[in-house]
C-alpha positions, 0 to 999 in steps of 0.5 A: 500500500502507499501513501496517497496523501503524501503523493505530490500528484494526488496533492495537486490533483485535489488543488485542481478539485477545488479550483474547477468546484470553484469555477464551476460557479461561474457557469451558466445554471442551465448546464447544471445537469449537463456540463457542470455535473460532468466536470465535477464527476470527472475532476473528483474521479482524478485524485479519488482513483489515485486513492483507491489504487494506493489502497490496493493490495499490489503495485499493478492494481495500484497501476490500473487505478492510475490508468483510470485517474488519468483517463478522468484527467484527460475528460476533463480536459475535454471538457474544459476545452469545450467550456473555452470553446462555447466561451463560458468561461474565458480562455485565461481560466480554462488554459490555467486549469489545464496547464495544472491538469497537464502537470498532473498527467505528466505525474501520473504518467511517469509515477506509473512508468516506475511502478511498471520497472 
C-alpha cells in the first residue's frame, strides 16, 4: 500500500478539485445537469482513483487505478476545452486549469512508468 496523501500528484490533483468546484460557479445554471455535473464527476474521479489504487493490495492494481485517474484527467480536459470553446468561461481560466491538469498527467504518467520497472 502507499501513501496517497503524501503523493505530490494526488496533492495537486485535489488543488485542481477545488479550483474547477470553484469555477464551476461561474457557469451558466442551465448546464447544471449537463456540463457542470460532468466536470465535477470527472475532476473528483482524478485524485479519488489515485486513492483507491494506493489502497490496493499490489503495485499493478495500484497501476490500473492510475490508468483510470488519468483517463478522468484527460475528460476533463475535454471538457474544459469545450467550456473555452462555447466561451463560458474565458480562455485565461480554462488554459490555467489545464496547464495544472497537464502537470498532473505528466505525474501520473511517469509515477506509473516506475511502478511498471
Amino acid at each position: 500500500m502507499h501513501n496517497f496523501e503524501k503523493l505530490l500528484f494526488w496533492q495537486k490533483s485535489i488543488q485542481l478539485a477545488k479550483k474547477v468546484y470553484l469555477v464551476c460557479v461561474d457557469l451558466p445554471k442551465d448546464e447544471k445537469f449537463g456540463l457542470i455535473s460532468q466536470i465535477k464527476r470527472s475532476v473528483v474521479s482524478i485524485p479519488s482513483n489515485i486513492a483507491e489504487g494506493a489502497g490496493r493490495n499490489n503495485d499493478r492494481e495500484f497501476y490500473h487505478f492510475l490508468g483510470i485517474a488519468n483517463a478522468s484527467s484527460f475528460e476533463l480536459q475535454t471538457q474544459l476545452i469545450l467550456t473555452r470553446e462555447l466561451e463560458l468561461l474565458s480562455v485565461e481560466k480554462v488554459d490555467s486549469l489545464i496547464s495544472q491538469l497537464n502537470e498532473i498527467q505528466r505525474m501520473i504518467y511517469t509515477f506509473k512508468s516506475n511502478l511498471k520497472k
